[in-house]
C-alpha positions as CSV (number, residue, x, y, z in Angstrom):
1,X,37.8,15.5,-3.6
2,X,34.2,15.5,-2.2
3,X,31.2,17.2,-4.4
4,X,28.5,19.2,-3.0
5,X,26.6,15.8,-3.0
6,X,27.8,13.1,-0.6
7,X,26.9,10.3,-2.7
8,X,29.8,10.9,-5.3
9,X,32.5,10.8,-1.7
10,X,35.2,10.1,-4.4
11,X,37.6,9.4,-1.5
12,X,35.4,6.9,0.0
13,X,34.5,5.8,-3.1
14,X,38.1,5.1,-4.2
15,X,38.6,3.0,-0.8
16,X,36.0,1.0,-1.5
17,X,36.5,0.3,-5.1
18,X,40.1,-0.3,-4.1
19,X,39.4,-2.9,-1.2
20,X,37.5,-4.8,-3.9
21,X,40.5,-4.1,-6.4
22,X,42.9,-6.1,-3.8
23,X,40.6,-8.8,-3.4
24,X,40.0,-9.3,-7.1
25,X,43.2,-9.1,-8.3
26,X,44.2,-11.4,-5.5
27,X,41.7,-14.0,-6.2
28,X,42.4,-13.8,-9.9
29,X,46.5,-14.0,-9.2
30,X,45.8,-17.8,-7.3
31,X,43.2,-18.4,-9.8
32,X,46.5,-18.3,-12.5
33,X,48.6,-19.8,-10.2
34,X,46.5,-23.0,-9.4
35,X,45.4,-23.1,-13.4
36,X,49.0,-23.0,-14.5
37,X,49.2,-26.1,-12.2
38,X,46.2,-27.8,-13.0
39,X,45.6,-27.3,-16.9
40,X,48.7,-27.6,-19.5
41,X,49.5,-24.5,-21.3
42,X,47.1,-25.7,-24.1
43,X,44.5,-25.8,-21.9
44,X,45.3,-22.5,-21.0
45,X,45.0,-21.2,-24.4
46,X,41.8,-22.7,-24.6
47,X,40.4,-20.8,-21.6
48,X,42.1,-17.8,-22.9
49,X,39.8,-18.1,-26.0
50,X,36.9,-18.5,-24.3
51,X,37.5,-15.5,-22.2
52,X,38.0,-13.7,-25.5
53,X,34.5,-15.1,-26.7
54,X,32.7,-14.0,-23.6
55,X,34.3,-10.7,-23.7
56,X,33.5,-9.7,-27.3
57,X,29.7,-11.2,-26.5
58,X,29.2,-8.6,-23.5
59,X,31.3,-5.8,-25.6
60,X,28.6,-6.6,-28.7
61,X,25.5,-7.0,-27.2
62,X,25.6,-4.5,-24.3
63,X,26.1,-1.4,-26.6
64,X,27.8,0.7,-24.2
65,X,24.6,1.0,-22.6
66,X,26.6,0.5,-18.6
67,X,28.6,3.5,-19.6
68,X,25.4,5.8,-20.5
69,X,23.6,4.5,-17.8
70,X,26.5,6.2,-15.0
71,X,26.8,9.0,-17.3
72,X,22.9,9.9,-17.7
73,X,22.5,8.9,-14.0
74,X,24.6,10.7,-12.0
75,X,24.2,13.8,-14.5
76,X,20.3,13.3,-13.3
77,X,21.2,13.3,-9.9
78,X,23.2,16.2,-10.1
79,X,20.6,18.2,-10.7
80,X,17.9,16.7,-8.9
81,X,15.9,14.8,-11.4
82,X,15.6,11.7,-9.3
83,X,12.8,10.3,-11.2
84,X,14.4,10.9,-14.6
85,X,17.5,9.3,-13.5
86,X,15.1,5.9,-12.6
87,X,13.9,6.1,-16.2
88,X,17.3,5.5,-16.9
89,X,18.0,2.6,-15.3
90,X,14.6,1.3,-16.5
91,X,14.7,1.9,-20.2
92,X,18.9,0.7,-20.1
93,X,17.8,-2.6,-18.3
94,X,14.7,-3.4,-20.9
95,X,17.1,-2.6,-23.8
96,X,20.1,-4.8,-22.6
97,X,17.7,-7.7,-22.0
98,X,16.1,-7.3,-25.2
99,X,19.4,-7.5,-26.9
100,X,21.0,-10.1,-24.8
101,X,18.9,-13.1,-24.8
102,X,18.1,-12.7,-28.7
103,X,21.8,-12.8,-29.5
104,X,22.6,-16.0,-27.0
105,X,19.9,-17.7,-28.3
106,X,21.9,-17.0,-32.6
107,X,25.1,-17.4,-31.2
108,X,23.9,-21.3,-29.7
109,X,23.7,-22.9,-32.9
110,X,26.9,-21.3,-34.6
111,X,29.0,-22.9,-31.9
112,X,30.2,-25.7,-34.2
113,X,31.4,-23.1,-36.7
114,X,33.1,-20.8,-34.2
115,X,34.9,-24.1,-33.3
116,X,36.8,-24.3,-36.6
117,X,37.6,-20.5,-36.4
118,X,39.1,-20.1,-32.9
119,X,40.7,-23.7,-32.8
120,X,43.0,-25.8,-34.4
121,X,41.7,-28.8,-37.0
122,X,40.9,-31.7,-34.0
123,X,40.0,-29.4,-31.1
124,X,36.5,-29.7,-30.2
125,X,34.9,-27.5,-27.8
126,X,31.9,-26.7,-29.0
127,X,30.2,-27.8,-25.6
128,X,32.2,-24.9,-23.9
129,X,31.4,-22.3,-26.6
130,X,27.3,-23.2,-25.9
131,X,28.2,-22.4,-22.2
132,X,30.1,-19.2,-22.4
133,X,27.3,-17.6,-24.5
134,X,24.8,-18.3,-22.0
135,X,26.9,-17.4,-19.3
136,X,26.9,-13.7,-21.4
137,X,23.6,-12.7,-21.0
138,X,24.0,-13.0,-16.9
139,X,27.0,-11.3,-17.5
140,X,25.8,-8.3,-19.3
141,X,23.0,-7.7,-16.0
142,X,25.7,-7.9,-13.8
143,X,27.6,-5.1,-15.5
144,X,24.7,-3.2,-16.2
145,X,24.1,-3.1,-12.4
146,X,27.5,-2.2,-11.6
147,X,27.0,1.4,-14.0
148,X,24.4,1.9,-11.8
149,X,25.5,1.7,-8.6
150,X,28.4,3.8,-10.0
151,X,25.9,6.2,-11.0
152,X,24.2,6.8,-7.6
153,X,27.2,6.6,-5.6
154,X,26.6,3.2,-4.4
155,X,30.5,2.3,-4.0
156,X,30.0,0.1,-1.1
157,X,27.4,-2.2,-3.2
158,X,29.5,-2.2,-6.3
159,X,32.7,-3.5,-4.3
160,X,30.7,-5.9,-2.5
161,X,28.5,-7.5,-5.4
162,X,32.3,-7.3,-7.6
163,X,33.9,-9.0,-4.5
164,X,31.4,-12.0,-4.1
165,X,31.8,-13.0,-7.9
166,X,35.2,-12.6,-8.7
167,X,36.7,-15.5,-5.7
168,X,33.6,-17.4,-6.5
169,X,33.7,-18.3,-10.0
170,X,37.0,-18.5,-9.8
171,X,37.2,-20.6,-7.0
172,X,34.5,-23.0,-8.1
173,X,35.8,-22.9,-11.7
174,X,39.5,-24.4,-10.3
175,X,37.3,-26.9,-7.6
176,X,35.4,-28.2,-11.1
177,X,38.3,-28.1,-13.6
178,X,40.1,-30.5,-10.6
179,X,37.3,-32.5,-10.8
180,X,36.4,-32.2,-14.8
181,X,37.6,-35.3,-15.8
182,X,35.9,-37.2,-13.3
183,X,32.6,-34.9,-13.3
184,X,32.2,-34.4,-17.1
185,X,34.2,-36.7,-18.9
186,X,36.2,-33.7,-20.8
187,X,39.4,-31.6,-19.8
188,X,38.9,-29.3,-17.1
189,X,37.9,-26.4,-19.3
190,X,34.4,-26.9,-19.0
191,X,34.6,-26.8,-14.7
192,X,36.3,-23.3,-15.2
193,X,33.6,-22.0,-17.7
194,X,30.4,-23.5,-15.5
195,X,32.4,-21.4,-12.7
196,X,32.0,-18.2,-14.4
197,X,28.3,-19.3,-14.5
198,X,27.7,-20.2,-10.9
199,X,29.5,-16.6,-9.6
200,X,27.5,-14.5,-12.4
201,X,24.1,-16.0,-11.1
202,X,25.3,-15.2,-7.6
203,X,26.2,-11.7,-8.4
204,X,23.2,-11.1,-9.9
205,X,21.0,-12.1,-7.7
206,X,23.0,-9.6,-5.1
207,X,22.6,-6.7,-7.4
208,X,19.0,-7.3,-7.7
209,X,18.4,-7.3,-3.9
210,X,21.0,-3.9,-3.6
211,X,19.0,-2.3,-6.7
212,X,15.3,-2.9,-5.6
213,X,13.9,0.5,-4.7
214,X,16.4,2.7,-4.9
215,X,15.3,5.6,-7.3
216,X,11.0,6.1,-8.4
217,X,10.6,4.3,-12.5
218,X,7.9,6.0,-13.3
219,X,8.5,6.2,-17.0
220,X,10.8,5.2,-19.9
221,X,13.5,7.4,-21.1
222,X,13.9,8.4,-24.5
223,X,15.9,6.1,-26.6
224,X,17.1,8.6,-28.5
225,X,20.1,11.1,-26.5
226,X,20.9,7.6,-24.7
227,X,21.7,6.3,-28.4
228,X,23.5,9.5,-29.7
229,X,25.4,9.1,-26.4
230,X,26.1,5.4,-26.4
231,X,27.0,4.6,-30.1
232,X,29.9,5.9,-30.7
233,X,30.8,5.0,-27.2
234,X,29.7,1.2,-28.2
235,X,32.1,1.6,-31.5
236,X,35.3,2.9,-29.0
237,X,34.3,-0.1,-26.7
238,X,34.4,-2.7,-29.9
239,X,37.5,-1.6,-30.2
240,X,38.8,-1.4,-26.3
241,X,37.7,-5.2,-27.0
242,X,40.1,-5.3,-29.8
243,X,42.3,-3.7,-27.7
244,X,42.4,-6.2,-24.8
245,X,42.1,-9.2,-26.4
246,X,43.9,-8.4,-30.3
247,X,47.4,-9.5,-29.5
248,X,46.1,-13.0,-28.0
249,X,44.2,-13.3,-31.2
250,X,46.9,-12.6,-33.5
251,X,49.1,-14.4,-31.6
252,X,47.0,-17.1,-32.1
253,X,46.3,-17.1,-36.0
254,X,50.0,-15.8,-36.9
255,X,51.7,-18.6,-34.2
256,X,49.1,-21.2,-34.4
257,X,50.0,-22.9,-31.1
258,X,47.9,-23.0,-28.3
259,X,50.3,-23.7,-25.4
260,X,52.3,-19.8,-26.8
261,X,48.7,-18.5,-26.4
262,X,48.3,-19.8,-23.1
263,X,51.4,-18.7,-22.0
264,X,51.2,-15.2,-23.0
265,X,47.8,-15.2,-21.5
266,X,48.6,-16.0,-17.8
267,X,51.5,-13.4,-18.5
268,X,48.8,-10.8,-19.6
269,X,46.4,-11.4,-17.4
270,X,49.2,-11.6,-14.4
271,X,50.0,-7.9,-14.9
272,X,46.4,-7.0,-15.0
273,X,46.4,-6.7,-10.6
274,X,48.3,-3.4,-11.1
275,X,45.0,-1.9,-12.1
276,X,44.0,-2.5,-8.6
277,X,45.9,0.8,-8.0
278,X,44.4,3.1,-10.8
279,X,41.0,1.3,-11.6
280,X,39.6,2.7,-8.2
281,X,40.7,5.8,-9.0
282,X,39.3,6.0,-12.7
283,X,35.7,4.7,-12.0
284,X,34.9,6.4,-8.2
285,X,36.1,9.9,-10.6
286,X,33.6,9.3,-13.4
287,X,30.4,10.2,-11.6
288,X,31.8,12.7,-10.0
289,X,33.6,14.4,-13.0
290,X,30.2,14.0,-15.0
291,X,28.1,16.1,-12.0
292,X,31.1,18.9,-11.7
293,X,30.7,18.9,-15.7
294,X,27.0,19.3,-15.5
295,X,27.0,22.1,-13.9
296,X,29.9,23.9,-15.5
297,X,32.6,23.2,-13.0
298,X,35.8,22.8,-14.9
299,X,38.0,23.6,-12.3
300,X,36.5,21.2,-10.1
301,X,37.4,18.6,-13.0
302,X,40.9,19.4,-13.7
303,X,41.4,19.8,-9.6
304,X,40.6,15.8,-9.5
305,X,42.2,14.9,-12.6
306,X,45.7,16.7,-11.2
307,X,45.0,14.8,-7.8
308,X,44.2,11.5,-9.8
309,X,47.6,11.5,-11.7
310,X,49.6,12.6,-9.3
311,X,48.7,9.4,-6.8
312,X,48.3,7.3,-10.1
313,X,52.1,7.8,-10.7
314,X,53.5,7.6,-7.2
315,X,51.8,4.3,-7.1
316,X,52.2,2.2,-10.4
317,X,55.7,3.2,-11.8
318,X,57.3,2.5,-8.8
319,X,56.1,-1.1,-8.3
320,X,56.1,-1.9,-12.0
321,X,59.8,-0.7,-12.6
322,X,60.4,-3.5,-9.8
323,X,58.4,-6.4,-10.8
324,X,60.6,-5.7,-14.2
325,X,63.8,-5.6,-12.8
326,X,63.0,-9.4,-11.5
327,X,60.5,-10.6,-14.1
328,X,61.9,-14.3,-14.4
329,X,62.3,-15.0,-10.8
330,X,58.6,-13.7,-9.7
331,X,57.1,-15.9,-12.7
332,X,59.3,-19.0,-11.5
333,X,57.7,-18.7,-8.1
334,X,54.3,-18.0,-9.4
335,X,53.7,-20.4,-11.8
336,X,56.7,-22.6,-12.3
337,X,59.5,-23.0,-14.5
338,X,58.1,-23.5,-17.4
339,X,56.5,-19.8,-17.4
340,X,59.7,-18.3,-16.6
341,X,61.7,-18.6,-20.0
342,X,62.8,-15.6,-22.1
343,X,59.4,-16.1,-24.2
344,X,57.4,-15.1,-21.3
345,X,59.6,-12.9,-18.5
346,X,60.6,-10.1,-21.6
347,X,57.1,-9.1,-22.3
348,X,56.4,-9.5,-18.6
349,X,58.9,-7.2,-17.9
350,X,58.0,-4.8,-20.7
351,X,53.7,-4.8,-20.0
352,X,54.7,-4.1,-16.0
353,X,57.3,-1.3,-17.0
354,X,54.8,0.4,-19.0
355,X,51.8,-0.3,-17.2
356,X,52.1,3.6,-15.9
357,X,50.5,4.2,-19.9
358,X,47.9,2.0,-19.1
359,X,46.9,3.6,-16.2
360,X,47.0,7.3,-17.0
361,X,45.1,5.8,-20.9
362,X,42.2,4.8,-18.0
363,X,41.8,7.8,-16.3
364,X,41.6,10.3,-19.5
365,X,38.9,7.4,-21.1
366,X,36.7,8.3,-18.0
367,X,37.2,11.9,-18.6
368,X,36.4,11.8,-22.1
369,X,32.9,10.0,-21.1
370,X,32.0,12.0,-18.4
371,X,32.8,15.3,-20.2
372,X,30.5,13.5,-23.7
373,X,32.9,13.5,-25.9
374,X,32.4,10.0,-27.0
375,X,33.6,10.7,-30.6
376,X,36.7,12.4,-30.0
377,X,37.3,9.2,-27.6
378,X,36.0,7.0,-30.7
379,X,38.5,8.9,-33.1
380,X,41.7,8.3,-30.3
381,X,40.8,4.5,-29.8
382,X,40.4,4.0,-33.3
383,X,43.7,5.4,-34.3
384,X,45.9,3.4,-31.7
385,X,43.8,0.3,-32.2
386,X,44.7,0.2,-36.0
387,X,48.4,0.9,-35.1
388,X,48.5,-1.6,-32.5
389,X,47.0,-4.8,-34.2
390,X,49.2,-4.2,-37.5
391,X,52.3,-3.9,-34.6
392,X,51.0,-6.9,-33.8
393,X,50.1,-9.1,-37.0
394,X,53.6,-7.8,-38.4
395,X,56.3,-8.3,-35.6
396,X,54.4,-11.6,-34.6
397,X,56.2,-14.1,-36.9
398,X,59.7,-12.3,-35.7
399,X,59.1,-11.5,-32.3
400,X,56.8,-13.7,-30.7
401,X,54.8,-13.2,-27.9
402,X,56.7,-9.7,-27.4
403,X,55.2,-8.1,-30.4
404,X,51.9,-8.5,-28.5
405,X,54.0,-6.9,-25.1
406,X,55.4,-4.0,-27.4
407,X,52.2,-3.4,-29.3
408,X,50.4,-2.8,-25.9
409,X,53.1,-0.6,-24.8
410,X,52.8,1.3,-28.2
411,X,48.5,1.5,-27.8
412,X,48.6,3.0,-24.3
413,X,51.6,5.1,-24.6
414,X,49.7,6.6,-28.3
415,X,46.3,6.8,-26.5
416,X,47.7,9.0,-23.4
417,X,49.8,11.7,-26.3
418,X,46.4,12.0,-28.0
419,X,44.3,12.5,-25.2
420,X,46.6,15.3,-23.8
421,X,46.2,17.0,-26.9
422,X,43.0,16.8,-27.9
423,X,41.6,17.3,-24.5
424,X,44.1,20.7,-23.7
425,X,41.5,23.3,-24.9
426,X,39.0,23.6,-23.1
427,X,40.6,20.9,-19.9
428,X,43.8,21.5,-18.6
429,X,45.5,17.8,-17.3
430,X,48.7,16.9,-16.1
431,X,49.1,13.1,-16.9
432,X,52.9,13.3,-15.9
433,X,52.1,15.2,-12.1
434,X,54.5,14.1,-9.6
435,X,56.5,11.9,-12.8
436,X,59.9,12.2,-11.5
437,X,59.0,11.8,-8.1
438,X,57.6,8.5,-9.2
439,X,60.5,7.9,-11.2
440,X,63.3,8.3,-8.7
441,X,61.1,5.8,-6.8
442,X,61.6,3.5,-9.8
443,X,65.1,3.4,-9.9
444,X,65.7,3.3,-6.1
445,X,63.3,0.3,-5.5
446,X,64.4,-1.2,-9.0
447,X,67.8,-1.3,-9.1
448,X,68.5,-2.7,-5.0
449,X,66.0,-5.2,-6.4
450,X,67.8,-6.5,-9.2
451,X,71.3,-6.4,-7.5
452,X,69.6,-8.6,-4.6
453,X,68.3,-11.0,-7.3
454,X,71.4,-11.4,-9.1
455,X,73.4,-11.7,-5.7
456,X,70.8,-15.3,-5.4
457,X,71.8,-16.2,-8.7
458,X,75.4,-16.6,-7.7
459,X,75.3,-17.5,-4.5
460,X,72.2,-19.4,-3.3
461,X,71.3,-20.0,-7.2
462,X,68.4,-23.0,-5.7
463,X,67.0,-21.0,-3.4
464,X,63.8,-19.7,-5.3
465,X,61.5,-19.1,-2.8
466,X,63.6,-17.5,-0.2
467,X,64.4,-14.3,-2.8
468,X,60.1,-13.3,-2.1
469,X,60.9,-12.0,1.7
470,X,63.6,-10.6,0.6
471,X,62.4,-8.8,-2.6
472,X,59.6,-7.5,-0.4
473,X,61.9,-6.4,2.6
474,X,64.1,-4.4,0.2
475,X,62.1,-3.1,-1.8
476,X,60.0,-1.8,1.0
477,X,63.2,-0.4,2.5
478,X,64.6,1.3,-0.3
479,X,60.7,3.2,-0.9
480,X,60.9,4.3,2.7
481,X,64.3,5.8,2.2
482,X,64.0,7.5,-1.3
483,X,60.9,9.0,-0.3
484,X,62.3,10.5,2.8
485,X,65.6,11.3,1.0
486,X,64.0,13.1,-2.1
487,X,61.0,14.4,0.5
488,X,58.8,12.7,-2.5
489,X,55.7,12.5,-0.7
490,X,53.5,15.5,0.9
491,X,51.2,16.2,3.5
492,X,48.8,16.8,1.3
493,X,48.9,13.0,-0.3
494,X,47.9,11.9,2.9
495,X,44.6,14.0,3.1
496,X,42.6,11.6,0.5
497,X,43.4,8.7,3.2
498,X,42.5,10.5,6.3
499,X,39.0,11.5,4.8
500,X,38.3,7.6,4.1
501,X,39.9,5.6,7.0
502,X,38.0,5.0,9.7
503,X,39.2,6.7,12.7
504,X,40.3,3.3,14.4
505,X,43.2,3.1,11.5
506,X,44.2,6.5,11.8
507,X,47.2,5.7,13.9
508,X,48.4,3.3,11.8
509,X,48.3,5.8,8.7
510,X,50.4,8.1,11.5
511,X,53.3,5.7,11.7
512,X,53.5,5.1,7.6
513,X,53.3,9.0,7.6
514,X,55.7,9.1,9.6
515,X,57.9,6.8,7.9
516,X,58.1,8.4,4.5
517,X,57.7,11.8,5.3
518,X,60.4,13.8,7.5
519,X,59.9,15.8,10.1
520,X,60.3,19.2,7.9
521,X,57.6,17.8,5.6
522,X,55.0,17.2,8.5
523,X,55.8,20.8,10.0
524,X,57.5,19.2,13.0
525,X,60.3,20.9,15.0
526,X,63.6,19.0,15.3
């Protein structure tokens, strides 16, 4: 999984950006914990807007350009144009801030009207609003920096600037919504939002300090191949926006209540921490799969994409098949009762099931970019997207909040058929590798799971939190035994973890190797 050139380590890379993962999707899980507990589910809704409105600023004013800027970058490097890949970075960062500070400064005064579109009639939060398109512009650096730390290889920095904003903003955006009332004399919307602000600066400021120096700027790059690159990437990336945030707003102007919103929002966002275990995988493969495409390597691409789906699967179905199987019980201890009715534990269960869509949808969107075929990608996102929001706008009035859970299901599950076909001529890919090893892990961590659960339900019925040690002692039982049982995992799996752990946690790897694998598998003599 190495390249010729050590600063694309996708192994290493893929620990890193998977440490961070963990840490993010941790912080972000207490952040929708405490904020279930300190805001009322309108409140949530509110927030859930907002995020909405901060998203589709970045997705608008950035143009794509983070993508380009890893793609052109690491293609530079790759054939070692070091000084044209520091154009890069120049001419990308003078663009965004060009863009970005023009369009906060428009968006400022149209707060009041975006008001009346996003809220109901009485809802004033135009203050907010004013605050989250500021916030953008910081925003859109800090992303920009990311693609290039992506872009030389600079995994370390990328987790480590990621890691310090995420707990941050979050943190200091619960601290202030506690203290909102008191502090502001509004709801605690505004603390959460002024959050976001305080961690962006931060992050910023680190990526500044990481960036300084690290390739020669001694000229601007042409505009030009990074805008054929970048446009029709900016129109598929307008519509991953619609894609990520389209149910909520439908949900929104078909339901018209604000505490369904904010319900379906913490739900949403809830399953989002099971990208922590394809999201590594999907970004540290970008830059690499762009420099093995550069120079004609399309073995070396479908190698990693083979390797990439196979631990994708093993990973994702397995634990999503068993956060379904006790959907309402995990949501009752995470944020309450009141989050744990049938309007929000069936599209819980549903987005978790088929999160394994998600994931695999990830990996072939990287492979799409760092291959250049931004249309074809274009043409795929716009077809699902169109399919998904009329899902959506249709099923909402009968379903509820599960029209946005089976929409998503239907986008990402669409999205991974296409790109399998449309990508099969000139790139072989396997997006089900090591499937029905993953699924036999489904159903033998699922199923004890759900029988455990129900067992609580008629015996110790009260006795919420005590089912969490014991969901997490059987299902890591059961995976231990079906994978020695069906001999699911190989030495070979194991490789990709030797090559990054440092040596001190190598015997610890030996003991979970040696749990799930049996002694035939490892080559032992009994």
């Amino acid at each position: 999984m190495t390249t010729a050139r050590p600063e694309y380590n996708v192994a290493r890379g893929t620990a890193y950006i998977t440490l961070q993962q963990f840490i993010v999707y941790l912080s972000y899980f207490l952040f929708y914990i405490i904020l279930a507990r300190v805001l009322t589910k309108a409140e949530v809704g509110v927030v859930s807007l907002l995020s909405a409105t901060l998203a589709a600023f970045n997705a608008i004013t950035l143009l794509a350009l983070p993508q380009a800027a890893t793609r052109y970058i690491s293609g530079h490097l790759g054939t070692d144009e070091r000084s044209v890949a520091g154009s890069v970075a120049k001419t990308t960062l003078r663009l965004s801030i060009l863009i970005a500070i023009p369009a906060s400064l428009i968006a400022l005064p149209l707060s009041p009207v975006i008001n009346t579109l996003l809220f109901p009639a009485g809802e004033t939060y135009v203050l907010e609003l004013a605050t989250t398109f500021l916030i953008g512009t910081i925003i859109d650096l800090y992303l920009l920096y990311n693609a290039y730390f992506l872009g030389v290889g600079m995994y370390p920095q990328y987790a480590y600037v990621t890691i310090l904003y995420v707990p941050l903003s979050r943190g200091i955006g619960i601290l202030l919504a506690l203290l909102g009332p008191r502090l502001f004399g509004t709801t605690g919307v505004l603390g959460v939002i002024i959050g976001w602000a305080i961690g962006g600066i931060a992050a910023l400021l680190l990526s500044i300090y990481y960036w300084h120096g690290r390739l020669p700027q001694p000229h601007n790059y042409p505009l030009r191949p990074l805008l054929t690159f970048t446009l029709p990437l900016f129109l598929a990336t307008l519509i991953t926006f619609g894609q990520q945030w389209g149910d909520i707003g439908l949900l929104q102007v078909r339901l018209g209540q604000l505490p369904t919103t904010g319900g379906y929002y913490i739900i949403a966002s809830s399953v989002g921490f099971l990208s922590a275990f394809w999201f590594p995988v999907a970004n540290a493969l970008y830059p690499a799969l762009s420099a093995a495409h550069a120079t004609g390597n399309n073995e070396g691409v479908t190698s990693r994409l083979s390797i990439a789906f196979r631990l994708t699967n093993l990973a994702v179905l397995p634990l999503g098949a068993s956060m379904a199987a006790v959907a309402p019980t995990l949501l009752n201890i995470a944020y309450g009762p009141s989050y744990a009715t049938t309007a929000e534990s069936v599209p819980f269960a549903i987005l978790t099931i088929t999160t394994i869509f998600t994931a695999q949808a990830a990996i072939y969107a990287s492979t799409f970019q760092a291959v250049g075929r931004t249309r074809t990608l274009l043409a795929v996102t716009l077809t699902v997207t169109i399919l998904y929001l009329a899902w959506v706008w249709f099923l909402a009035p009968t379903l509820g909040t599960t029209a946005g859970a089976t929409g998503r299901a239907l986008l990402s599950s669409l999205t991974v058929y296409l790109s399998y076909n449309l990508l099969r001529p000139t790139i072989k890919t396997a997006p089900f590798k090591g499937f029905k090893d993953a699924l036999a892990l489904a159903i033998g961590t699922g199923l004890p799971l759900l029988a455990v659960d129900q067992l609580f339900d008629l015996f110790a019925p009260t006795r919420t939190l005590l089912r969490l040690p014991a969901f997490l002692l059987v299902f890591a039982s059961a995976f231990v035994l079906v994978s020695r049982e069906f001999q699911i995992f190989k030495p070979g799996d194991f490789v990709l973890l030797k090559d990054v752990l440092p040596h001190r946690y190598q015997p610890f790897l030996r003991r979970i190797e040696r749990l799930v694998l049996t002694r035939q598998a490892r080559g032992e003599k009994t």
